[in-house]
N, C-alpha and C positions, 0 to 999 in steps of 0.2 A: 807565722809572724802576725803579730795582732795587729788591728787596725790603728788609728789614729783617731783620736776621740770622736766620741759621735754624738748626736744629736738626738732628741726623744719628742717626738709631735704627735700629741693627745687630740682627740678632734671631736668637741662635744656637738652635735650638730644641731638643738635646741636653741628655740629663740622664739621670744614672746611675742611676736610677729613678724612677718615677712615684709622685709625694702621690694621694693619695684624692680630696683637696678641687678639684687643678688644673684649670682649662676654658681654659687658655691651648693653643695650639697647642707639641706638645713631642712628641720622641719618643727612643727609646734605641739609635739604628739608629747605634752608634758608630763602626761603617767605615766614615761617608759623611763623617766630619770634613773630610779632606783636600778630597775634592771639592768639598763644600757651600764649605768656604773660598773656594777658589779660585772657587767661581762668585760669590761674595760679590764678590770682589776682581772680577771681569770685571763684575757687573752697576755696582760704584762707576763704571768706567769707561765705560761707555754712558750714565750721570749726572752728570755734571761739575757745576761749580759753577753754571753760566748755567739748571739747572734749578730751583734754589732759592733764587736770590737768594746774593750776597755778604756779610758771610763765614759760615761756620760757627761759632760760638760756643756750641757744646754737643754732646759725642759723648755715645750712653747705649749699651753694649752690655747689652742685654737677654734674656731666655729663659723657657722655656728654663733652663741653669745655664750662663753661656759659661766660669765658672772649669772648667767640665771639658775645654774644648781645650787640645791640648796648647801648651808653650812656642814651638815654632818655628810655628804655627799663628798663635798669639798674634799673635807679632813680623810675621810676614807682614801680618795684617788690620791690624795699626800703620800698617805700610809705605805699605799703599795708602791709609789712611784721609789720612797726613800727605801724600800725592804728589797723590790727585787733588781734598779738601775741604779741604787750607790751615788747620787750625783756627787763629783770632787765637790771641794769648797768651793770654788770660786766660779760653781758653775750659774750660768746667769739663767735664772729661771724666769717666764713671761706667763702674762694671761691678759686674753685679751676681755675686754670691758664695757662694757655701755656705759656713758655719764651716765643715768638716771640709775643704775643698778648701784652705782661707787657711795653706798653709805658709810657713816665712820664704822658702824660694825663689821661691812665687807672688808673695808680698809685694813683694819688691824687685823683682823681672821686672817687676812693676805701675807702681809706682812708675817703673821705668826708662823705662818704654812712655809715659809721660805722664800716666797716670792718677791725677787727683787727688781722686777720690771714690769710693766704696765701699759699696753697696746690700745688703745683708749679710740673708739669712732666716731670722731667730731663730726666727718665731710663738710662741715660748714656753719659757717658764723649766722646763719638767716634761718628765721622761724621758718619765712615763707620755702625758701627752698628745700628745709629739710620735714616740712610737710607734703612737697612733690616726691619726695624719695620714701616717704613713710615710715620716716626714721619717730621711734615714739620717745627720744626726749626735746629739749629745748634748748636754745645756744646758749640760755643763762648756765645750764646744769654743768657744764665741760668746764667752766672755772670752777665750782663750787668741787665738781669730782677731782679735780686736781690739787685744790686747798686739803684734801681730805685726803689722798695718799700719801701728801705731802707730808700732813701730819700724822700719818702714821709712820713714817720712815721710809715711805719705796722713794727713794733719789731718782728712779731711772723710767721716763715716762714718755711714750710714743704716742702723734697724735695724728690719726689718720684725714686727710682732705681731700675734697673731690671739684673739679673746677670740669668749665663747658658745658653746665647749664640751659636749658633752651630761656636765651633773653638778659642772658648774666655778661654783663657791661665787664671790660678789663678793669675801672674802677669796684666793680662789686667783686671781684676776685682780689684785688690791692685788701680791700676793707679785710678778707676773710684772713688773708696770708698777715696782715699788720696782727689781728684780735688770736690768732694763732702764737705768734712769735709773743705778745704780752704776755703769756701763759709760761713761757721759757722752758718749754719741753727738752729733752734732752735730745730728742729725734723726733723726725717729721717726715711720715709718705705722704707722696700727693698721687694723684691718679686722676686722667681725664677718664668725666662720666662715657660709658659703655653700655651699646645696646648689644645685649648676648641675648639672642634665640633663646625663646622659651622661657623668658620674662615675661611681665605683665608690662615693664616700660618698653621692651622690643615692641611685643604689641601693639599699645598705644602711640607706639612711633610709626608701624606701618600702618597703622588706623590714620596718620597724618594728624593729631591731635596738636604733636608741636614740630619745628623744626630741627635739627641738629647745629650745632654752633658753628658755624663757618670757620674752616681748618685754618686760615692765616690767623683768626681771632685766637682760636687753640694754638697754634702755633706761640705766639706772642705770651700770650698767659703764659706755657711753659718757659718761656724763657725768662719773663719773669719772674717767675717764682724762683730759677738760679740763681737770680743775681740778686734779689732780697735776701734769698737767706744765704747765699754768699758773703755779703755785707752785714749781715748778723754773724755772722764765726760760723757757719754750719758748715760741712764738707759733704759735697756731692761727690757721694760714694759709689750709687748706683740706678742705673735710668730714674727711677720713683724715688729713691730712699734718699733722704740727709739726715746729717749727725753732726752733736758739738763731738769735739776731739775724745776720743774715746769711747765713743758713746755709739759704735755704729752694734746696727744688731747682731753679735756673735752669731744666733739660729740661722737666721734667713740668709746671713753669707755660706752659712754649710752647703746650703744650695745649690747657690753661682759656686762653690770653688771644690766642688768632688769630692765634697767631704761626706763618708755613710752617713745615715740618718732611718731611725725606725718609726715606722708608724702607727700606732695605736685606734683604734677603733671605725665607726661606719666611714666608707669614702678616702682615713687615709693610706697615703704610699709610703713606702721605705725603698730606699736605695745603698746597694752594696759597690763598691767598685772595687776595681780588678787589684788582686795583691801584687805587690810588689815582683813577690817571685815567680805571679804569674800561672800559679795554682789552679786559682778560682778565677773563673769569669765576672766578670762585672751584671750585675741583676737590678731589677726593679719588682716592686710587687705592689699591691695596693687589695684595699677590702672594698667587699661589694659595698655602694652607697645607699643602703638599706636598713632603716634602725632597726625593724624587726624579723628581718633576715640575720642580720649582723648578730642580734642579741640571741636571739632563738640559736643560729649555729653555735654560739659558744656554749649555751646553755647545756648543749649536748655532748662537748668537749671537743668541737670542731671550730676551722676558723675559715672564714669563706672570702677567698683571695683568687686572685691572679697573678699568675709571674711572668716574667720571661727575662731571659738572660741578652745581655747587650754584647753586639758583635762590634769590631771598630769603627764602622761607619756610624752606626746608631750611638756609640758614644763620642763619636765625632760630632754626630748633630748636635747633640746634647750641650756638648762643649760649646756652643757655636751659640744656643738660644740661651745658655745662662750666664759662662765668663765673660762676653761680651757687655753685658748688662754694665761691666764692674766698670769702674775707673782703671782697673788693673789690666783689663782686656784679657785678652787670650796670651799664654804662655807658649809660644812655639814649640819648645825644647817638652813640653806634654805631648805631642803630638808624632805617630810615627812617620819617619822622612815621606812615605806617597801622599799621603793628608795633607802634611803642612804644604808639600807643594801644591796642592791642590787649591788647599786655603788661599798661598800669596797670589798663586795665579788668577783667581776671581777676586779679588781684594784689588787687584792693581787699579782698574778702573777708579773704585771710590779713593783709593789711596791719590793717583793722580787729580780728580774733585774735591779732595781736600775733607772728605768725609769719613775714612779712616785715618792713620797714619803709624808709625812703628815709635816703640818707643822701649829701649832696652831689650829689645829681642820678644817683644810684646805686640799685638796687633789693637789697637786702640780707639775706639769712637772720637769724632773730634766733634766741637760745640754745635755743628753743623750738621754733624750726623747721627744725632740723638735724638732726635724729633722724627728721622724719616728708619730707626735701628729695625723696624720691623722686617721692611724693605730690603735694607741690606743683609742681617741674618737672613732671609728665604733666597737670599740670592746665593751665599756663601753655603746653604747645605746643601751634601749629597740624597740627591734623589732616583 
């Protein structure tokens, strides 16, 4: 029985300089362009469609920065993406963007290649602060890149922000969320800034350079930013993500909602879940995070992964750190009867706090308990 359409995430991990804040797998090793391509394109070929399920209905080229590949690079990973994953028509392809990379050349190249969505890295309206993150464009640039896809036809354009600043007043968060919304993105993540180990801003945070922003401040900020862009038309979909109607991201829900997805090149994953009839186990795998491991293995007709296959508890977890994220929650009736009893019985507390609640046979975040969701996911999985 074949799957239900799947998902395609390409992962360039090149970028012409390094953020403070990054713990994604990235590096600046820009002479391996050519090769990394190419082994991209040989390992799409050793994955055909029969490993994912029939059709592809979502490409996300991710990073990484892939707007720094050059054009014939570009067209090339098109080539193979269109010859050996078929995407339907209406599949919504993404790339994500630097403002300062989005010229009208790139623009129309995008648009040409098929791409009809646009991932774009504001984090913020302020020169100053986005020279603390070492982000190398300017807050001018994120309108002018935005005129510019505009006019090349991509209608569908996401703009990434990041609040909790050390020193950034809830007025200097207002400013960024208003100069964001002028722009009339069709979708908008936010994300409070993050010290993750083995950054250069962890560092400088345990070095005591700045402070962290006092959690009721964060606090407030996120809930601000609901109810603005609640009051703009946006629907909070998912803990970080909003969208005008329509517009939420098909890829990134494949995620939250059990739906396969294969992963192409250094660092990423793919995920399989369990057939219906029960066949096949449910799996994860991902590639070593290594440009020149990665490239070199394929170079020689190999592809350098890990796997391991998911037992119910493990994809009960799973369940647990990603359906929850949604508006939609958790679907009980997914779940086998010891689990779900498992579920309601740890949920009862928040449920009685007013921090969960049930809603169609669905387990639910309530406004109150999305600020603290980390908490209650580690409390709700089996360990």
């Amino acid at each position: 029985m074949p799957l239900e359409m799947a998902g395609l995430y390409i992962h360039i991990p090149f970028c012409k300089s390094r953020c403070v804040y990054c713990g994604f797998y990235s590096t600046t090793l820009h002479e391996w362009h050519s090769r990394y391509v190419n082994a991209l394109c040989h390992e799409m070929e050793l994955r055909p469609l029969s490993s994912v399920g029939e059709p592809v209905s979502t490409v996300y080229l991710g990073g990484g920065t892939p707007s720094v590949l050059e054009p014939e690079l570009l067209r090339r990973l098109f080539f193979f993406i269109n010859k050996v994953y078929r995407p339907v028509p209406s599949c919504e392809t993404t790339i994500e963007c630097n403002p300062d990379d989005v010229t009208p050349e790139l623009s129309t190249l995008l648009s040409e290649l098929g791409v009809n969505r646009v991932s774009m890295g504001a984090q913020t309206f302020s020169d100053e602060r986005l020279n603390f993150l070492h982000r190398r464009h300017t807050a001018g640039q994120v309108g002018t890149a935005m005129e510019r896809l505009r006019t090349a036809g991509i209608g569908n354009v996401s703009i990434d922000l990041m609040y909790g600043f050390p020193g950034e007043t809830l007025d200097d968060w207002q400013r960024d969320i208003r100069a964001a919304l002028a722009l009339r993105p069709e979708h908008l993540s936010a994300y409070a800034l993050m010290y993750e180990e083995g950054t250069p801003l962890y560092r400088q945070w345990q070095e005591g350079r700045f402070r962290e922003t006092d959690e009721e401040l964060e606090r407030t900020m996120y809930y601000t930013l609901i109810d603005q862009l609640a009051a703009a038309g946006y629907e909070h979909y998912e803990l970080s993500n909003f969208a005008r109607p329509g517009y939420r991201s098909r890829h990134n829900s494949s995620y939250w909602h059990d739906v396969p997805y294969i992963g192409i090149g250094a660092a990423a994953h793919s995920y399989s879940p369990r057939l219906p009839a029960g066949d096949k186990a449910a799996c994860r795998s991902w590639n070593v995070s290594d440009v020149r491991r990665y490239t070199e293995a394929l170079e020689h007709g190999g592809r350098p992964c890990e796997r391991e296959l998911l037992d119910e508890e493990t994809h009960y977890n799973d369940t647990v750190l990603t359906a929850l994220r949604t508006c939609e929650g958790i679907a009980l009736d997914t779940l086998p009867a010891p689990l779900r009893s498992y579920l309601l019985q740890n949920a009862r507390r928040y449920i009685d706090t007013n921090l969960l609640k049930m809603a169609d046979e669905h387990l639910v975040l309530t406004r109150q308990g999305l600020f603290v969701s980390d908490m209650i996911m580690a409390d709700l999985m089996k360990v």
